[in-house]
C-alpha positions in Angstrom: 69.3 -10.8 25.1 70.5 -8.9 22.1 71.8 -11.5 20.2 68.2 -13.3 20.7 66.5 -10.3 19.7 68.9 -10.2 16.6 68.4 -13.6 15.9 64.3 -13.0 16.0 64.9 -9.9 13.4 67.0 -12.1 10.8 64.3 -14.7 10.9 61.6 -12.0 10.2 63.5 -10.9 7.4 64.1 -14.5 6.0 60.6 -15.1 6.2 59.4 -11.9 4.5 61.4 -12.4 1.4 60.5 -16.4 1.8 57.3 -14.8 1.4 57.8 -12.5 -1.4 58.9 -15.5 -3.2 55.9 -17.4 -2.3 53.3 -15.2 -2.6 51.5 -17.0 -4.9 50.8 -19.8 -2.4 49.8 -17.2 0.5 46.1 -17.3 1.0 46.0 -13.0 1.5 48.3 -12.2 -1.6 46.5 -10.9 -5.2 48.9 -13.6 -6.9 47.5 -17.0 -5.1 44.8 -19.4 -7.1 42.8 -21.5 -5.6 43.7 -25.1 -7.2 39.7 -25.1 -8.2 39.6 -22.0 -10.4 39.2 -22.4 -14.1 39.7 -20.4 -16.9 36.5 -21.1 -17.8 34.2 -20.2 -15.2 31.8 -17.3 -15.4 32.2 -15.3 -12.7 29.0 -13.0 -12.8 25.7 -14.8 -14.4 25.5 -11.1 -16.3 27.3 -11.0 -20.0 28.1 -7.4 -20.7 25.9 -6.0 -23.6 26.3 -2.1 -24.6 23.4 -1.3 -22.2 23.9 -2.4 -19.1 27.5 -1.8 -18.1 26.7 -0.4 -14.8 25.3 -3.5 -13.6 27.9 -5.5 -15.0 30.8 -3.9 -13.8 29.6 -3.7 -10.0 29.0 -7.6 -10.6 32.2 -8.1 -12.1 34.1 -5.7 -9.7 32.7 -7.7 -6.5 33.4 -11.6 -7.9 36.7 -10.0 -8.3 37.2 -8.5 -5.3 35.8 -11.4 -3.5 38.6 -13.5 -5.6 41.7 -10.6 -4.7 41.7 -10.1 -8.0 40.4 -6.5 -8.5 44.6 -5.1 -8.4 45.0 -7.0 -12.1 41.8 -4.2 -13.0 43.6 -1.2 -11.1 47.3 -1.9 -12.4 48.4 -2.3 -8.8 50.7 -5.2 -9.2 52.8 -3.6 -11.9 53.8 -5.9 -14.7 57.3 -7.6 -13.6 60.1 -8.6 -15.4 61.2 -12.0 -16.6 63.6 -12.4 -13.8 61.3 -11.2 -10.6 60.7 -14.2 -8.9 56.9 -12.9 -9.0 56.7 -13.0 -12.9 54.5 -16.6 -13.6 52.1 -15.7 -10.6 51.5 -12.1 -12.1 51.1 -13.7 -15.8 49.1 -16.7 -14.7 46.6 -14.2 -12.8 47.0 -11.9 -15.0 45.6 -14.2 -17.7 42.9 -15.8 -15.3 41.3 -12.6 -15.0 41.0 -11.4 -18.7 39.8 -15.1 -19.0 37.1 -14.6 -16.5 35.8 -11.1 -17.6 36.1 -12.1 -21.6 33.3 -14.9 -20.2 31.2 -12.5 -19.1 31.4 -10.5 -22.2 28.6 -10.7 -25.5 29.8 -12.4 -28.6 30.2 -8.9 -30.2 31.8 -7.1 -27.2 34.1 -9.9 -27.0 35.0 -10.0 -30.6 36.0 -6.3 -29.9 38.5 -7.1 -27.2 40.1 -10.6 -28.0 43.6 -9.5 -28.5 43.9 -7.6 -25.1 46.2 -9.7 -23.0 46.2 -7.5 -19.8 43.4 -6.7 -17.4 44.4 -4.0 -16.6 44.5 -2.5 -20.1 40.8 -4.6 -21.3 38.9 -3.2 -18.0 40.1 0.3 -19.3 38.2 -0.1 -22.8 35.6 -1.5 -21.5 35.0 1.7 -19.1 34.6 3.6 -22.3 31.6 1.4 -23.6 29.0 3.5 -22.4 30.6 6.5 -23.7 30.7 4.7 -27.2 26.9 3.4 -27.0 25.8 7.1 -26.5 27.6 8.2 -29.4 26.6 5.3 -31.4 22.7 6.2 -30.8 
C-alpha cells in the first residue's frame, strides 16, 4: 500500500516537471500557440489613435485574454533565462503579442513604439497615451 502510494507520488512529480517542460504544448498554459495563429493577424478591428484608447484597450485586453495572452501585458511570466527550458515559448509569445497589438496600432502610434520588443514594457507606454494627448491639446 505504501509503496503504491509512493509509486503514484513519483509519477505526479514526473509529470509535473514533464509539464513544466512542455508547457508550451498544454492547451491551459500562457506559453501554448495555436498552430493557426499568425503574426500578422489583427486581433481587435479597432487601430489605436490618441483618442480612443479606452475602447481600444478593453478590445485588446479581451482578444488577449481570450488567447491567454494577457500575463505577456501584466509581466506575469517573468522573462527567463537562456537555459530555462521555458525560454523559446516565453520569446516566441512574447513576440506574438507585441506583433498582434503593433497591428492594431495607427501608422504614427506605431512609428512611436517599433523598437519595443517586450509586451510587457510596449502595453506600459501605451497606458500613458492618454495622459500625453491631454497634454498635447
Amino acid at each position: 500500500m505504501l509503496t503504491s502510494l509512493l509509486s503514484h507520488l513519483n509519477q505526479i512529480q514526473l509529470n509535473s516537471n514533464r509539464n513544466q517542460q512542455n508547457s508550451a504544448l498544454d492547451l491551459a498554459s500562457p506559453y501554448f500557440l495555436h498552430p493557426g495563429e499568425s503574426l500578422g493577424t489583427a486581433l481587435i478591428p479597432i487601430a489605436l489613435e490618441h483618442n480612443n484608447y479606452q475602447v481600444w484597450e478593453r478590445a485588446m485586453w479581451r482578444a488577449l485574454r481570450g488567447k491567454n495572452k494577457i500575463r505577456f501585458i501584466d509581466g506575469s511570466p517573468q522573462r527567463s533565462t537562456e537555459e530555462d527550458p521555458l525560454f523559446d515559448a516565453w520569446e516566441r509569445c512574447n513576440t506574438f503579442v507585441v506583433s498582434w497589438i503593433n497591428h492594431s496600432l495607427s501608422l504614427n502610434i506605431a512609428k512611436s513604439v517599433i523598437w519595443i520588443n517586450s509586451a510587457e514594457e510596449l502595453w506600459r507606454e501605451l497606458t500613458q497615451l492618454p495622459r500625453r494627448h491631454v497634454q498635447d491639446c
